[in-house]
N, C-alpha and C positions, 0 to 999 in steps of 0.2 A: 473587566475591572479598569476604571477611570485612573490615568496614569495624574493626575492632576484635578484642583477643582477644575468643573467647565469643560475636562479634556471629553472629548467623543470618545465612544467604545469604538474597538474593532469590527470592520465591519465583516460577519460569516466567511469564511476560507480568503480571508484576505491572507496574503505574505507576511512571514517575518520581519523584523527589520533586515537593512541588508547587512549580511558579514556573512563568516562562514558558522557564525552561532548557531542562526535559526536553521541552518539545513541541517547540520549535526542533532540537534531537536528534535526536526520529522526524521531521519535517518535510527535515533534511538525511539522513535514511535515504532519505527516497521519493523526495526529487530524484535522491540517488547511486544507485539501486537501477534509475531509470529512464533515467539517463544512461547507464547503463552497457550496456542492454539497447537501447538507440537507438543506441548507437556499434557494439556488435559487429552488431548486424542491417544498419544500412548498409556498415560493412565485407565484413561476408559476401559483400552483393548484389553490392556493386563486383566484388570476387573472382568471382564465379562468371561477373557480368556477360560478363568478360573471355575466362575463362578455359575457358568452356564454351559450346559451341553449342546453337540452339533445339532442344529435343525430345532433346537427346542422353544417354542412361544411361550411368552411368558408377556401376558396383558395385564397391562397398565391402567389401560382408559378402554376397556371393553374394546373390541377389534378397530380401536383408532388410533391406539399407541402400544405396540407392542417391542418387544423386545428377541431377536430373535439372531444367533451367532450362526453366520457363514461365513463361509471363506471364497473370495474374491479376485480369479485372477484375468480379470478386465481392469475396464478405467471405474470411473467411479459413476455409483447406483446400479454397479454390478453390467455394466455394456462394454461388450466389446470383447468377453470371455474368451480364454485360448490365445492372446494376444501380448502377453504378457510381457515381453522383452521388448516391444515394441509403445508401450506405455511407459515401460520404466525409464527409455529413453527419451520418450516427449518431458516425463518426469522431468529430466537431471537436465534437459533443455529449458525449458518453464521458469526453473528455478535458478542454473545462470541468467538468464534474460533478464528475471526480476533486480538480481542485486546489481548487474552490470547497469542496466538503466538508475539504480537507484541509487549509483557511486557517480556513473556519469555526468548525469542530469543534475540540473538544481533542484532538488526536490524540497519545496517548502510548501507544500501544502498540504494541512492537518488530512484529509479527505483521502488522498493520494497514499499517504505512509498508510492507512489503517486497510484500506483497499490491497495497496502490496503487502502488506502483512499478512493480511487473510489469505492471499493466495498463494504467498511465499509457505507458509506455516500448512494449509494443506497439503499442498505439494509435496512437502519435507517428509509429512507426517503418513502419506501412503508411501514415500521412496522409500520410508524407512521401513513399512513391511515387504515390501517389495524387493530389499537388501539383505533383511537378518532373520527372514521369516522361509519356512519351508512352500519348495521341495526343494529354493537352492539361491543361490545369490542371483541377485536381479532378477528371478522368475518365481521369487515371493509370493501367498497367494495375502492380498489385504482381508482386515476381519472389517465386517461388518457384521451391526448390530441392531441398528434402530430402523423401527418397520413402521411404515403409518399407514394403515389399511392394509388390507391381503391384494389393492392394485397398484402399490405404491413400492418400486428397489428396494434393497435394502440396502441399509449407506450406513458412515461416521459420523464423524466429530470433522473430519478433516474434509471428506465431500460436501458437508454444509458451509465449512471455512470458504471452499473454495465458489459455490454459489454465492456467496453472499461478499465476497470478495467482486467476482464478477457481476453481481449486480451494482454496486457502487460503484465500480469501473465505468458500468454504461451512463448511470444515472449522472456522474462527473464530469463525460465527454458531451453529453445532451445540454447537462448547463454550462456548458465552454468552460469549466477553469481547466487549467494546464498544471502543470507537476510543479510548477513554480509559484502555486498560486495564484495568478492573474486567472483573470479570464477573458475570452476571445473580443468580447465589445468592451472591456478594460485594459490596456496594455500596463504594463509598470510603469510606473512614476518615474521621472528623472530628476534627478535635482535640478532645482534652479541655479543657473550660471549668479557668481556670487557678484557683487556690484564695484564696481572700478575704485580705486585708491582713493582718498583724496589727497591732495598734492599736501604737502608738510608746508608747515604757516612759512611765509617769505618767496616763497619758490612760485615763477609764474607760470599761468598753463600755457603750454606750446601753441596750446589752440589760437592763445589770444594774440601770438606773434605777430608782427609785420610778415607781411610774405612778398609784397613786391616793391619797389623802390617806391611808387605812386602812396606805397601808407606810411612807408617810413618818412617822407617830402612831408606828407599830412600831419 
């Protein structure tokens, strides 16, 4: 949106203005973005929880979408089973990492908040069965539910969060912008140094002074 007639748009993942505005902006991006993806993933769970039995298919799209409740205590798309204590602490690692870099850092850039959101809001959302879910705290088993073919894991709401988090991660670092929004063959802009006074009417420039006896003689 033209700030002005004739102004230029924004140009894609460019920076905020500077202040501490625009970070507080993407910083309420990754909270909303991971709130949002921790609320529909535990909704889902609840739902299926209820509404479906262990082990049971229930197709969608003929054996390309199916629907199927297990319980999960691997990493996510069901790998890594048996390991359980040792996920939920890469878990609770993941997910300080995320907010410490994202309190640290300048983060102004739209690409970057929705990217840590996705990841952050995964992460939350298997810690939190992983938490409050049996056989016990922190060796929670996660539910999974959505099945795509009979050769495809079965995964959430929250494991697709987290791929699709980490593909925009990659795709981010491949086009060089930085958490700042810049990017790599772009650095940030500096302001231009502002232009020298002009001398008050009467007052002479120093420049134009005599400086040795030979101009003052002249």
């Amino acid at each position: 949106m033209q700030a002005a007639s004739g102004a230029p748009l924004s140009a894609p993942g460019a920076p905020d203005a500077p202040g501490a505005g625009g970070r507080r902006r993407r910083i309420g991006v990754l909270v909303g973005v991971a709130a949002f993806v921790l609320a529909a993933d535990a909704i889902t769970k609840a739902i299926v929880v209820v509404h479906l039995r262990y082990g049971q298919q229930v197709h969608l799209i003929g054996n390309v979408l199916m629907l199927n409740l297990l319980r999960n205590s691997g990493a996510a798309f069901s790998v890594g089973t048996g390991n359980t204590i040792v996920f939920t602490a890469i878990a609770v690692v993941v997910a300080v990492y995320i907010v410490r870099t994202a309190r640290a850092r300048n983060l102004r850039s739209l690409g970057w908040a929705i990217a840590l959101g996705l990841l952050l809001g995964g992460a939350l959302g298997n810690l939190a069965d992983r938490i409050f879910r049996a056989p016990g705290v922190f060796r929670g088993a996660v539910v999974d539910w959505i099945q795509l073919t009979n050769y495809w894991p079965v995964f959430n709401l929250a494991d697709s969060a987290i791929v699709c988090g980490g593909v925009l991660t990659v795709l981010l670092a491949i086009l060089g912008y930085r958490l700042d929004g810049t990017r790599g063959d772009h650095p940030l802009a500096t302001p231009a140094p502002a232009p020298p006074a002009e001398p008050a009417p009467g007052e002479s420039d120093s420049s134009d002074a005599p400086t040795d006896a030979a101009d003052v003689e002249r």
